[in-house]
DRENBA-220900 format. One record per residue (C-alpha): residue number from 1; residue in three letters; y, z, x. Coordinates in nm, 3 decimals, m for minus. Example, Ala and Ser with C-alpha at 12.3 -4.5 7.8 and 13.67 -1.06 7.14 Angstrom:
<rs>
<r 1 'ala' <m0.450 0.780 1.230>>,
<r 2 'ser' <m0.106 0.714 1.367>>,
</rs>
This chain:
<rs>
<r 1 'unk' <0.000 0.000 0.000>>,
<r 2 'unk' <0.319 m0.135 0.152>>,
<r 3 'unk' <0.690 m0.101 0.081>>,
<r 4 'unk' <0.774 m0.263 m0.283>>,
<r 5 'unk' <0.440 m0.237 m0.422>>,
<r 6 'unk' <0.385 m0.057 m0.799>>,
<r 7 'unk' <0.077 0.128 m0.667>>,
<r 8 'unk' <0.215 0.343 m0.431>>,
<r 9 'unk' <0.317 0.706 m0.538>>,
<r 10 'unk' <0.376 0.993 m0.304>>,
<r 11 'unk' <0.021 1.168 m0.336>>,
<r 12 'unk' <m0.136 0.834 m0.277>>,
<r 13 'unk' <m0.203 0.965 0.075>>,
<r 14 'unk' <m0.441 1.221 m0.051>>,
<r 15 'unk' <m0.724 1.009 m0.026>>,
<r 16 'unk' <m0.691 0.924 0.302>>,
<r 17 'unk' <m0.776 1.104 0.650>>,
<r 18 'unk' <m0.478 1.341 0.748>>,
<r 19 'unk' <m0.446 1.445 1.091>>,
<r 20 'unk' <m0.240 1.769 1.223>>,
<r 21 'unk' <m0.224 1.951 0.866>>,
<r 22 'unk' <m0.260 2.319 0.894>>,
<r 23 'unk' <m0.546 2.515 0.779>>,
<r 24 'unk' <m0.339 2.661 0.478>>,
<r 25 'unk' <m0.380 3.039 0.371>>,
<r 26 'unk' <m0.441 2.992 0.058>>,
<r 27 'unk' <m0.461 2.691 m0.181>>,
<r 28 'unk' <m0.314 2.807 m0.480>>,
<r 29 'unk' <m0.001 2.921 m0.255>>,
<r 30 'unk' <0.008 2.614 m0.131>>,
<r 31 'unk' <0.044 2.417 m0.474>>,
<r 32 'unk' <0.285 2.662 m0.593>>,
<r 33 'unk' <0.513 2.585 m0.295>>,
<r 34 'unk' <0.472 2.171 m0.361>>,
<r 35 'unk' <0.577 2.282 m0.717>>,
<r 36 'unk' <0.869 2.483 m0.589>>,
<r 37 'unk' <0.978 2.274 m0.306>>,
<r 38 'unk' <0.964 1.976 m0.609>>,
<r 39 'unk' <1.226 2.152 m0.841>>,
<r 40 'unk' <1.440 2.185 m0.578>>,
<r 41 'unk' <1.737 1.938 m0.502>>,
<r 42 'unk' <1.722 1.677 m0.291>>,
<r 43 'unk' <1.874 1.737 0.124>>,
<r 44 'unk' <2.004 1.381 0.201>>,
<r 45 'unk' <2.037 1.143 m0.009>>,
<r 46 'unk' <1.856 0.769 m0.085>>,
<r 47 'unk' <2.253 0.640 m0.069>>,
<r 48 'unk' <2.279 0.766 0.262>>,
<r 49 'unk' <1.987 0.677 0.370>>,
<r 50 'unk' <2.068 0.311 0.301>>,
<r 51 'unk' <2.435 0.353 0.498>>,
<r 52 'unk' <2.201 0.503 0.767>>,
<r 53 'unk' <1.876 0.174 0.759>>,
<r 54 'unk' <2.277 m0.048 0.762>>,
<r 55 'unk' <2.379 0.098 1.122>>,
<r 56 'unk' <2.012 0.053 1.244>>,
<r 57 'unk' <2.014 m0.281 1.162>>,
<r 58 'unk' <2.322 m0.296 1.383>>,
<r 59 'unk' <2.147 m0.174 1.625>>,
<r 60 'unk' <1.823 m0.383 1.601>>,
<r 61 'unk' <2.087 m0.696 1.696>>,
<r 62 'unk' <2.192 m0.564 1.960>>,
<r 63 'unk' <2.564 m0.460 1.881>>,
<r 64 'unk' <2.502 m0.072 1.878>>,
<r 65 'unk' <2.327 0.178 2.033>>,
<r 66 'unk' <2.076 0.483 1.917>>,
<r 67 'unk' <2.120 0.806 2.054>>,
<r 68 'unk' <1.800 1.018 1.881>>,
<r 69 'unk' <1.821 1.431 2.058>>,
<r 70 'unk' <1.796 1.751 1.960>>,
<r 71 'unk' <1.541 2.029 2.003>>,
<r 72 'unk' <1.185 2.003 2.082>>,
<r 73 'unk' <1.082 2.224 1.739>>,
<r 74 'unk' <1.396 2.406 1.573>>,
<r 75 'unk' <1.357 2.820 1.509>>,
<r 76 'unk' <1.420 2.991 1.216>>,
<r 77 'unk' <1.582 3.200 1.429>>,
<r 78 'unk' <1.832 2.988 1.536>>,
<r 79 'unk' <1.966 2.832 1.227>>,
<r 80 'unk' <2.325 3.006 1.329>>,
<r 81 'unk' <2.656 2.855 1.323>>,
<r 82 'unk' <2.674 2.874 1.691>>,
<r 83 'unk' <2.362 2.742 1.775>>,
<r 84 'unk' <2.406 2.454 1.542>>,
<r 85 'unk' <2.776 2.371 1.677>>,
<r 86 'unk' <2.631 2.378 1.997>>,
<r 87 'unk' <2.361 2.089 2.007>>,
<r 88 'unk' <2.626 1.944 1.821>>,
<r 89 'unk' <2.882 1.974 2.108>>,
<r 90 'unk' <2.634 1.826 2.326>>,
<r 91 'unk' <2.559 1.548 2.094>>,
<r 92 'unk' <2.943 1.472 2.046>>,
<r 93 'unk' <2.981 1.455 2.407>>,
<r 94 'unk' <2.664 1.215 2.488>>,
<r 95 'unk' <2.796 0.994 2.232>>,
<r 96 'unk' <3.173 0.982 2.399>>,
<r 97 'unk' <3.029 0.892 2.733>>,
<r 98 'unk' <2.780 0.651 2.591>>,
<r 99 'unk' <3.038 0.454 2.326>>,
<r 100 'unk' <3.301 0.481 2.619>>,
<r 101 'unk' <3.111 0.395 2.958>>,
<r 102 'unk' <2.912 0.090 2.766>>,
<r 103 'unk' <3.180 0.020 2.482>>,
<r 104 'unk' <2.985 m0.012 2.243>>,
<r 105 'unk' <2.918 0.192 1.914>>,
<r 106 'unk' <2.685 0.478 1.887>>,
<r 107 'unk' <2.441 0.580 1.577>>,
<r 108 'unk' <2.379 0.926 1.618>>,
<r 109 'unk' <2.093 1.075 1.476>>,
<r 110 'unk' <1.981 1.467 1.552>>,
<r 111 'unk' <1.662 1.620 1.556>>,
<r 112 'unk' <1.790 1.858 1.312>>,
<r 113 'unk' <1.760 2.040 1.010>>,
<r 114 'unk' <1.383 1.963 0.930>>,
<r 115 'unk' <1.215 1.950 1.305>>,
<r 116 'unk' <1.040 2.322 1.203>>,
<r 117 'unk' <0.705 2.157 1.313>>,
<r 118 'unk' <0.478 2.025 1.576>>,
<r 119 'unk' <0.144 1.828 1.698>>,
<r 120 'unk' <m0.074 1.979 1.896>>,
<r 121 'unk' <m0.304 1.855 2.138>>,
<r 122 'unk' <m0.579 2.128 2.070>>,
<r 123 'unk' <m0.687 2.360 1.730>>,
<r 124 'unk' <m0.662 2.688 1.949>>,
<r 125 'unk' <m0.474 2.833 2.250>>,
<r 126 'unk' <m0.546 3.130 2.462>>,
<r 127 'unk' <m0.317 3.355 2.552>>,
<r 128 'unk' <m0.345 3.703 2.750>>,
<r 129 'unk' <m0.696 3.611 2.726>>,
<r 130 'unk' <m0.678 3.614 2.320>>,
<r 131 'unk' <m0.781 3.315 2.122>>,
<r 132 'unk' <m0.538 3.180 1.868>>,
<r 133 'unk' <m0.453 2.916 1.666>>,
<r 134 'unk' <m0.211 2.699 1.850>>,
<r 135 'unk' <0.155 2.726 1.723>>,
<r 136 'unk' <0.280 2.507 1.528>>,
<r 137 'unk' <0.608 2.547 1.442>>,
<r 138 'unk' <0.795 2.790 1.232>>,
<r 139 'unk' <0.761 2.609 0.925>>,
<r 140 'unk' <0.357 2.664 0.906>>,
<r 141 'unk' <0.338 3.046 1.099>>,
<r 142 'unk' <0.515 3.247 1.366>>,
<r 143 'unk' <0.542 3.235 1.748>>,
<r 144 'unk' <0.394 3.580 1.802>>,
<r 145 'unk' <0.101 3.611 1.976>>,
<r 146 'unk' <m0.131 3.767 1.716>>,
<r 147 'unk' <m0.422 3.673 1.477>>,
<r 148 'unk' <m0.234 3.754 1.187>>,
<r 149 'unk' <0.124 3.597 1.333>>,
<r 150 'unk' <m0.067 3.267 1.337>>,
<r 151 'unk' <m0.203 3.233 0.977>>,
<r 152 'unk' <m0.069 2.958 0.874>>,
<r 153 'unk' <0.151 3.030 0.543>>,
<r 154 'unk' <0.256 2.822 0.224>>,
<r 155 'unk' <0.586 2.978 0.175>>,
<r 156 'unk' <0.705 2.877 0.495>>,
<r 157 'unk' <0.735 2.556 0.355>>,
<r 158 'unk' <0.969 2.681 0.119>>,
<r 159 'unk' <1.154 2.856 0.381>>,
<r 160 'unk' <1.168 2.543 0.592>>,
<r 161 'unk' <1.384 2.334 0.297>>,
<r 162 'unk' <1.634 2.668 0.274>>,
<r 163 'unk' <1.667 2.619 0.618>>,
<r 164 'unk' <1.706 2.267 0.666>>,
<r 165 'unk' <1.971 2.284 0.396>>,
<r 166 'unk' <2.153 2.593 0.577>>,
<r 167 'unk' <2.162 2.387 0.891>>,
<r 168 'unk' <2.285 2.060 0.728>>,
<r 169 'unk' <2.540 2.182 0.538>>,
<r 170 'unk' <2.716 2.349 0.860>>,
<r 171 'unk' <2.655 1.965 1.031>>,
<r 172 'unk' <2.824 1.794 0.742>>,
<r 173 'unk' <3.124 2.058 0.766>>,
<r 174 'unk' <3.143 2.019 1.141>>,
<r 175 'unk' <3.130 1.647 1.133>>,
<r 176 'unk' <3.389 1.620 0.836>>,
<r 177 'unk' <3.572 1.875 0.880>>,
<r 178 'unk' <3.808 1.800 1.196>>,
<r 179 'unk' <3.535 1.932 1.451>>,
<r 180 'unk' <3.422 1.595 1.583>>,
<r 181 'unk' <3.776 1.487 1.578>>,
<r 182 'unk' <3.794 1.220 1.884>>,
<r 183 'unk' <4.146 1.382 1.969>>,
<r 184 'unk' <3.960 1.702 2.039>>,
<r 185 'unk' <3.763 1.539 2.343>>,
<r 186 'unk' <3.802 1.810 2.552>>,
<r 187 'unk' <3.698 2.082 2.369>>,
<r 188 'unk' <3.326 1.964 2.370>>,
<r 189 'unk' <3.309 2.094 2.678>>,
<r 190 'unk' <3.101 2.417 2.673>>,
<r 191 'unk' <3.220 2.625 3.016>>,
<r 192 'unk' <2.872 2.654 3.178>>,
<r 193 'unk' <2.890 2.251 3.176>>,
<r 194 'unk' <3.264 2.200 3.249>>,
<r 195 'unk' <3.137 2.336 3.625>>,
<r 196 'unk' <2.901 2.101 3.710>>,
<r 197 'unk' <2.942 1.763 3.866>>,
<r 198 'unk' <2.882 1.616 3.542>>,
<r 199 'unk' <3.080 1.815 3.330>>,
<r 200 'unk' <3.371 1.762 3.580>>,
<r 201 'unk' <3.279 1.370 3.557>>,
<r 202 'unk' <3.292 1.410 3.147>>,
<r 203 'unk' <3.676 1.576 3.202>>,
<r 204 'unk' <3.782 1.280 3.405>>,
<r 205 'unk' <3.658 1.038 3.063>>,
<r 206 'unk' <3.807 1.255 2.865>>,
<r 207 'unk' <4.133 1.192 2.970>>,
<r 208 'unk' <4.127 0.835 2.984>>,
<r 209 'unk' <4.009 0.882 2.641>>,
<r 210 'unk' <4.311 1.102 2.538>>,
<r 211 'unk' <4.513 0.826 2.755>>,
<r 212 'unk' <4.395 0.554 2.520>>,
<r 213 'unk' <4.460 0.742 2.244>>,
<r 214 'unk' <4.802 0.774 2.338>>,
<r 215 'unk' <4.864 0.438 2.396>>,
<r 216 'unk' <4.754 0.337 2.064>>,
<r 217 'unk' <5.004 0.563 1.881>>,
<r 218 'unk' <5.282 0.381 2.153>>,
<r 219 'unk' <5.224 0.052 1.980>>,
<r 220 'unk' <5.238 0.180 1.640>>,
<r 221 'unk' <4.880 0.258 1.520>>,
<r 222 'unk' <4.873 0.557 1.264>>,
<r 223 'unk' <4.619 0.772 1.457>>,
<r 224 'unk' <4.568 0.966 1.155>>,
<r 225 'unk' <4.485 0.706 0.895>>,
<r 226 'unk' <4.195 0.645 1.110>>,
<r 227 'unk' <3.888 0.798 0.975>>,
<r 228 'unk' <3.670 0.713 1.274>>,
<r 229 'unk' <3.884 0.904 1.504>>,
<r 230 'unk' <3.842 1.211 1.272>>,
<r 231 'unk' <3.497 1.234 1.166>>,
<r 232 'unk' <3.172 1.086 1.235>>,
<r 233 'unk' <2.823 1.039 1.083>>,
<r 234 'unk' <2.581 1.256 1.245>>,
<r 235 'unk' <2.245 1.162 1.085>>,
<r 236 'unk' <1.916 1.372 1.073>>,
<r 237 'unk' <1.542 1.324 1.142>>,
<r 238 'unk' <1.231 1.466 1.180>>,
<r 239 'unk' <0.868 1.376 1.248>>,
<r 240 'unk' <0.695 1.369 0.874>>,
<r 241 'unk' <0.393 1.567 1.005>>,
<r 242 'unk' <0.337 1.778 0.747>>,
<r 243 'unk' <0.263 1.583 0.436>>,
<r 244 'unk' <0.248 1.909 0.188>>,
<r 245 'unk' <0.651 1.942 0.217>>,
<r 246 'unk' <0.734 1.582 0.273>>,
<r 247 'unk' <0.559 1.513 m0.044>>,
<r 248 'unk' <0.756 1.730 m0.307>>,
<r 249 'unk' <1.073 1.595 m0.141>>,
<r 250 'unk' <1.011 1.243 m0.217>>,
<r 251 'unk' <1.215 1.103 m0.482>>,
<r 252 'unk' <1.286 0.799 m0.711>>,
<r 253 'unk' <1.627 0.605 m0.671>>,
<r 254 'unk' <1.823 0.646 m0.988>>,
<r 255 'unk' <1.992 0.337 m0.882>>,
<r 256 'unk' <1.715 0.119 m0.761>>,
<r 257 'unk' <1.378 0.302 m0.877>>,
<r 258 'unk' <1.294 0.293 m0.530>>,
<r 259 'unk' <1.105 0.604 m0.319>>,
<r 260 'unk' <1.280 0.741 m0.089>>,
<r 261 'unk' <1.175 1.101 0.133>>,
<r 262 'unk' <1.503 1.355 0.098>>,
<r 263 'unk' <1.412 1.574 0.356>>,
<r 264 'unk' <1.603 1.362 0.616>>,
<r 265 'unk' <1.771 1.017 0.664>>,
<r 266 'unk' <1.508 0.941 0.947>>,
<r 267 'unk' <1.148 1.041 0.974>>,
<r 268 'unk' <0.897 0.941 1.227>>,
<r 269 'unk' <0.542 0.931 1.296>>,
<r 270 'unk' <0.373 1.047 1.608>>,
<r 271 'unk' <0.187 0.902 1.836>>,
<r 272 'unk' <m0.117 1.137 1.701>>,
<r 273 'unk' <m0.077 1.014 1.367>>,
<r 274 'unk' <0.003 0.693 1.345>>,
<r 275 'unk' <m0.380 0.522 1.258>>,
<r 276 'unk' <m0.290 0.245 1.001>>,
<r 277 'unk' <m0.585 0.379 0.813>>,
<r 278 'unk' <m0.456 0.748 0.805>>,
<r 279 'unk' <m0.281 0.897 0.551>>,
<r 280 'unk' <0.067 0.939 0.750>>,
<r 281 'unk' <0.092 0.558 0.755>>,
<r 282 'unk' <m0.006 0.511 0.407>>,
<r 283 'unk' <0.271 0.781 0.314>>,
<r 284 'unk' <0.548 0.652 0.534>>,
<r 285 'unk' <0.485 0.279 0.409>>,
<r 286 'unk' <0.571 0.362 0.034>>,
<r 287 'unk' <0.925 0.543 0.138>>,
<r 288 'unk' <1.241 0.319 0.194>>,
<r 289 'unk' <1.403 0.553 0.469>>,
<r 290 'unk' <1.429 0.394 0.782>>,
<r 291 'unk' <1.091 0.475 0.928>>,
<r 292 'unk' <0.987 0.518 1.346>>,
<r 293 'unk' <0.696 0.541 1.493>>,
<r 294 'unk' <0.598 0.714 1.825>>,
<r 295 'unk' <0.395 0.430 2.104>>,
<r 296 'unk' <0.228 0.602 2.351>>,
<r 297 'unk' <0.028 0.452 2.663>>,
<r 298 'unk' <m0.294 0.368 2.428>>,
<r 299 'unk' <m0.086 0.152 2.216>>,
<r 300 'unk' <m0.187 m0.184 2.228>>,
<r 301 'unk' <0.036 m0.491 2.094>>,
<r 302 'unk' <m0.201 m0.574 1.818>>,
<r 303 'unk' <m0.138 m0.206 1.726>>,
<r 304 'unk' <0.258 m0.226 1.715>>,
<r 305 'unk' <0.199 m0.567 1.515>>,
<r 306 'unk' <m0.024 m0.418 1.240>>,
<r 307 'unk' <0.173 m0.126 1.243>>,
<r 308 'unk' <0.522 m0.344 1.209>>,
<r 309 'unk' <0.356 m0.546 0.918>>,
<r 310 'unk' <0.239 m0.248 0.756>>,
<r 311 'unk' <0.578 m0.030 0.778>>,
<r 312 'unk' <0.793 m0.346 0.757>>,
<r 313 'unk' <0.635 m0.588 0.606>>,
<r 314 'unk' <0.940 m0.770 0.400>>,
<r 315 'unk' <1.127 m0.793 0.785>>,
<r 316 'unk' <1.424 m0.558 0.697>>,
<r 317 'unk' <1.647 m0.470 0.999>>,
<r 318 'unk' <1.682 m0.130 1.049>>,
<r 319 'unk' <1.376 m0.042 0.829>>,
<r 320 'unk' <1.192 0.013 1.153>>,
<r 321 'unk' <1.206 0.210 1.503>>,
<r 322 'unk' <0.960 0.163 1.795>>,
<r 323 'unk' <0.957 0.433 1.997>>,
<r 324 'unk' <0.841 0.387 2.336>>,
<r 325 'unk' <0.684 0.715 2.510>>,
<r 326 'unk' <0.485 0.574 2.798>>,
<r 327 'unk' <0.562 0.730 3.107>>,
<r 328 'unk' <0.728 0.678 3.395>>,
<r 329 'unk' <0.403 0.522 3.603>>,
<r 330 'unk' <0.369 0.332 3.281>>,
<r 331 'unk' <0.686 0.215 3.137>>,
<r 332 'unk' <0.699 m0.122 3.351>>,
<r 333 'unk' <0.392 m0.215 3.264>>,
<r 334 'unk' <0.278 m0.089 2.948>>,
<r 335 'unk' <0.616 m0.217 2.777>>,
<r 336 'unk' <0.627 m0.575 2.819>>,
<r 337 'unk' <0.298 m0.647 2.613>>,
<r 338 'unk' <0.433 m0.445 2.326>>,
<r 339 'unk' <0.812 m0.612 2.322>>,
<r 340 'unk' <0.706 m0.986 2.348>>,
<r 341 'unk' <0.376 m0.903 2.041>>,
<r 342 'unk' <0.610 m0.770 1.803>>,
<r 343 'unk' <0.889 m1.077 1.881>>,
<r 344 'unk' <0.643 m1.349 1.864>>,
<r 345 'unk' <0.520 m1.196 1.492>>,
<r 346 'unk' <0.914 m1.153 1.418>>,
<r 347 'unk' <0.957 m0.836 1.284>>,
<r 348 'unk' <1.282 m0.701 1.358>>,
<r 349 'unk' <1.245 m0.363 1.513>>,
<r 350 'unk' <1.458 m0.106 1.720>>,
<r 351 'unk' <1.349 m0.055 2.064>>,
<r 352 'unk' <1.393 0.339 2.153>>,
<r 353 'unk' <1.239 0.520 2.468>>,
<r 354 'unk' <1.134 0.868 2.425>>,
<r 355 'unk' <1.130 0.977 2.826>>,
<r 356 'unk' <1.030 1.284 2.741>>,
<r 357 'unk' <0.673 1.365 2.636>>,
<r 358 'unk' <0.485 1.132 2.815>>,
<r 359 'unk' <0.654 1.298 3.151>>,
<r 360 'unk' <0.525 1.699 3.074>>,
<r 361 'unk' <0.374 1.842 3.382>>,
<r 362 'unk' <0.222 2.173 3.445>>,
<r 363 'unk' <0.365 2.396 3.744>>,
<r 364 'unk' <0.080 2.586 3.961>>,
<r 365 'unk' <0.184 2.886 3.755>>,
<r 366 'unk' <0.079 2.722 3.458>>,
<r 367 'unk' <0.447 2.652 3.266>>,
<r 368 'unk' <0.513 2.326 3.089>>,
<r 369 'unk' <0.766 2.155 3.255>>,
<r 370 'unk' <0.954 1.787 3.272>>,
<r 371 'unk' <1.109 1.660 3.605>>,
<r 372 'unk' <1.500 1.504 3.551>>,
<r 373 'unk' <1.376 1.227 3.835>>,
<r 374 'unk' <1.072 1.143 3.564>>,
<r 375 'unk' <1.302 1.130 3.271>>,
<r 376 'unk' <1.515 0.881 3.453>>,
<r 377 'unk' <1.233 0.642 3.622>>,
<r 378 'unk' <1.103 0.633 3.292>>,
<r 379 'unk' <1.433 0.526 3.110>>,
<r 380 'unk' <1.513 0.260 3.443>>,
<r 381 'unk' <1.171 0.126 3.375>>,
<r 382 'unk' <1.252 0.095 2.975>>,
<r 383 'unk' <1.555 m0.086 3.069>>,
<r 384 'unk' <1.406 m0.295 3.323>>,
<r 385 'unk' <1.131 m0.403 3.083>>,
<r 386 'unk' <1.373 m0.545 2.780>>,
<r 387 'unk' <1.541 m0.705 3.085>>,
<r 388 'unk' <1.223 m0.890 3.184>>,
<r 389 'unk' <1.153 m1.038 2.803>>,
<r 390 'unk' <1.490 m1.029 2.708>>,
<r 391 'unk' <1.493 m0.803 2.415>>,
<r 392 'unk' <1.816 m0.494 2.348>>,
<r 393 'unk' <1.707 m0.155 2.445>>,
<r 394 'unk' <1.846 m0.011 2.204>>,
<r 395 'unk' <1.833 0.360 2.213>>,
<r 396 'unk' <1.752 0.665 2.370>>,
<r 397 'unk' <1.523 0.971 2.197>>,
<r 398 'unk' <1.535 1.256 2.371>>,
<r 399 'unk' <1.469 1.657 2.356>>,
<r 400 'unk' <1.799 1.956 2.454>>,
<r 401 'unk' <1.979 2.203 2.340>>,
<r 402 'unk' <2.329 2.332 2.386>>,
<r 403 'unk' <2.225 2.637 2.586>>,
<r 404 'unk' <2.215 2.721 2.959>>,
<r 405 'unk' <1.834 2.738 2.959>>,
<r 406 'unk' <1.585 2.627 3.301>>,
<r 407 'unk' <1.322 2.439 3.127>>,
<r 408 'unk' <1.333 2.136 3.303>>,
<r 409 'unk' <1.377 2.048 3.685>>,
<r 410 'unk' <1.593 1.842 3.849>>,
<r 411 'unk' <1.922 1.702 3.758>>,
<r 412 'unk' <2.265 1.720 3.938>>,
<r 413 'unk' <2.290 2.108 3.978>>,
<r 414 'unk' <1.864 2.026 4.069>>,
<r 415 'unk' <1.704 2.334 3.856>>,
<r 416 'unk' <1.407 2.461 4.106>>,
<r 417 'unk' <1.055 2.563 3.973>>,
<r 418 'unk' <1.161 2.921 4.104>>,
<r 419 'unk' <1.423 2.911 3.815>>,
<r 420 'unk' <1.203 2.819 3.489>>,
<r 421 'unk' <1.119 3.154 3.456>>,
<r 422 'unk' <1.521 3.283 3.448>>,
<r 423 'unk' <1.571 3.138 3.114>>,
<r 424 'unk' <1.278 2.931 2.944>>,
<r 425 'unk' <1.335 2.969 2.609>>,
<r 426 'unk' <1.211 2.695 2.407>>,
<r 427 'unk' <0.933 2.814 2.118>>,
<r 428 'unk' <0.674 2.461 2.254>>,
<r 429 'unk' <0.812 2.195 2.499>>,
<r 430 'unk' <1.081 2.198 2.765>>,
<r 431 'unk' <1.412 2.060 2.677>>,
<r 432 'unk' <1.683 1.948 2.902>>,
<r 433 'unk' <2.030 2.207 2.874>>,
<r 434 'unk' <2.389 2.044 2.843>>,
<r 435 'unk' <2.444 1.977 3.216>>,
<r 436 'unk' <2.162 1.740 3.216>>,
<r 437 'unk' <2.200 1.557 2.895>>,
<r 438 'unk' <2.586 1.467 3.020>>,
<r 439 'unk' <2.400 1.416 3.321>>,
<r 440 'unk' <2.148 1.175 3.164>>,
<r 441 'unk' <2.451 1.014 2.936>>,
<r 442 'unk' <2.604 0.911 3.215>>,
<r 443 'unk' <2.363 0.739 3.390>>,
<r 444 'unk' <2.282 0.582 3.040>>,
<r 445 'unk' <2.597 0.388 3.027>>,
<r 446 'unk' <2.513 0.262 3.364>>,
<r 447 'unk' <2.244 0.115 3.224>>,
<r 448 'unk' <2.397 m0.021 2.926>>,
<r 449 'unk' <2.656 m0.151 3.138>>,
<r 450 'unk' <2.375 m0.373 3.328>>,
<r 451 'unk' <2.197 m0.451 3.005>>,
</rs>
């Protein structure tokens, strides 16, 4: 069932093999949370959605640019006002260095408000010698380290969507309400950044931003009848993994009786998820939000063809995101195949490297770790691959957050492995702090710049 046909409904994936679902509590808990989490309103909506699949498209022909980030798995605990406007800060200031250095217009999209969960690679975990179900996320059980932490309850579900609509409702009043103003420049620059080479290198743009501001009001251009320079669309995503709360969120279009998912603009599949025979797929086809898909090193271009046809099978631009997480050894090579399969089937599809999770390493003390000089080969290599077929690279996906944590090595201020332990604070994978995302932005443009 594809896109635009009658059959599909949003429990059509029920008959179908569903990978990564937790091994709920208790069924009848379960169906009263689908019930609950169905009464309540919608988080985005199918409207906005469209505006979003519109900018994509932009992006698909090469006249914009994705920038996809936020935090490996959000916490409950951290849906505050700072921590949002932080990863927001961070955000605003990738974006000004990426729509400045390349000159060309950025779609920003967050990990936010609805990234509660997470894939594992393995049912269990041990830890201080205790076996456990492996964590994942906040919206199925909690972090602690105990049998009864890790039962994996209904209501969270519940307590995801309050949540999620907590933590958009701040991002629509920072983004419309005068905090992304581009006239504010500066001020997105938190001090532990505004130190570092980078954040010293972000300064220097912003005042040749300011400057070009200012020589736009000289010639008589009313700065502030210009939206754009006062607020922005921040857009939000995250994977559809669990298909008990994506479900109940799925609604019809009173406008065009189509499907769309509410719980975000974006959602994605993983790369564990993503068999066209697998329920995930067979959800994810029937829902008109722009839709990506994780590619990792086993994907093969007859897979990114069947899965194009299947997720985009009427050719919409925007409708559909590759995203490439191959590693760095593998980018070159691996990439290629994939780009040239999909153009010779012409399918339009945005081209986005995830440089992230293909690039985890363990240290000898056994924490999970990514190295800044992987994250970067791996992104050259993207770059260097749509060079060689001649097809846009057209975004970035990547994992940070606004705080001054050591979780990944590496970068210009070069975090050593004797500093994870000072402040490694992420709840599953390591995720690069604000020095190294400006960092990263930077050399991002350069890239764009070349492309």
């Amino acid at each position: 069932m594809a896109v635009g046909e009658q059959t599909w409904v949003p429990s059509s994936w029920r008959d179908l093999p569903a990978r990564q679902q937790p091994e709920w509590s208790d069924e009848n808990a379960l169906a009263a949370a689908r019930e609950r989490l169905r009464a309540l309103p919608p988080l985005v909506f199918a409207g906005e959605a469209r505006a979003l699949q519109t900018a994509l498209a932009e992006v698909c022909e090469g006249r914009a640019f994705l920038l996809q980030a936020g935090d490996c798995v959000e916490s409950f605990h951290e849906v505050t006002a700072v921590a949002i406007r932080e990863k927001l800060k961070v955000l605003l200031q990738m974006s000004a260095v990426l729509t400045y250095g390349a000159t060309l217009p950025v779609v920003k999209v967050g990990r936010i408000a609805g990234q509660f969960a997470k894939p594992r690679s393995e049912p269990v975990e041990v830890v201080d010698g205790v076996e456990l179900p492996s964590f994942r996320g906040h919206v199925v059980h909690s972090e602690e380290p105990t049998p009864a932490a890790r039962i994996a309850d209904p209501d969270r579900l519940v307590q995801g969507y309050y949540h999620a609509a907590s933590t958009l409702n701040l991002l629509r009043a920072f983004t419309k309400g005068g905090y992304a103003d581009l006239t504010l420049v500066h001020t997105w620059n938190r001090e532990f950044v505004a130190s570092s080479p980078a954040g010293q290198q972000y300064e220097a743009l912003a005042d040749e931003i300011e400057k070009a501001l200012r020589f736009m009001q000289a010639i008589g251009i009313d700065l502030a009848t210009e939206r754009t320079l006062h607020e922005i669309d921040v857009w939000t995503s995250h994977e559809g993994l669990l298909l008990d709360y994506e479900e109940p969120l799925t609604r019809q279009d009173s406008l065009t009786g189509q499907w769309y998912d509410c719980s975000a603009h974006l959602l994605w599949i993983g790369e564990r998820t993503r068999d066209l025979d697998g329920a995930h797929v067979a959800f994810f086809s029937g829902v008109h939000n722009p839709i990506g898909v994780k590619l990792g090193p086993a994907a093969t271009p007859a897979d990114a063809v069947a899965l194009a046809e299947r997720l985009n099978p009427d050719r919409i631009p925007g409708r559909l995101t590759f995203i490439a997480r191959l590693g760095a050894e593998e980018v070159r090579e691996a990439l290629p195949p994939l780009l040239r399969a999909v153009r010779e089937a012409e399918i339009p599809v945005v081209w986005v490297c995830d440089p992230m999770h293909a690039n985890l390493v363990r240290t000898p003390s056994g924490r999970k770790t990514r190295h800044f000089d992987s994250i970067m080969a791996e992104l050259q290599g993207f770059f260097a691959a749509h060079r060689e077929v001649g097809t846009w690279p057209g975004g970035i996906h990547i994992e940070f957050t606004g705080e001054d944590v050591t979780e990944c090595l590496g970068g210009s201020e070069a975090v050593s492995e004797v500093q994870l332990d000072h402040r490694y604070e992420t709840l599953c994978d390591p995720r690069l702090n604000g020095r190294q995302s400006l960092d990263l932005a930077f050399r991002v443009a350069d890239l764009m710049r070349a492309a």
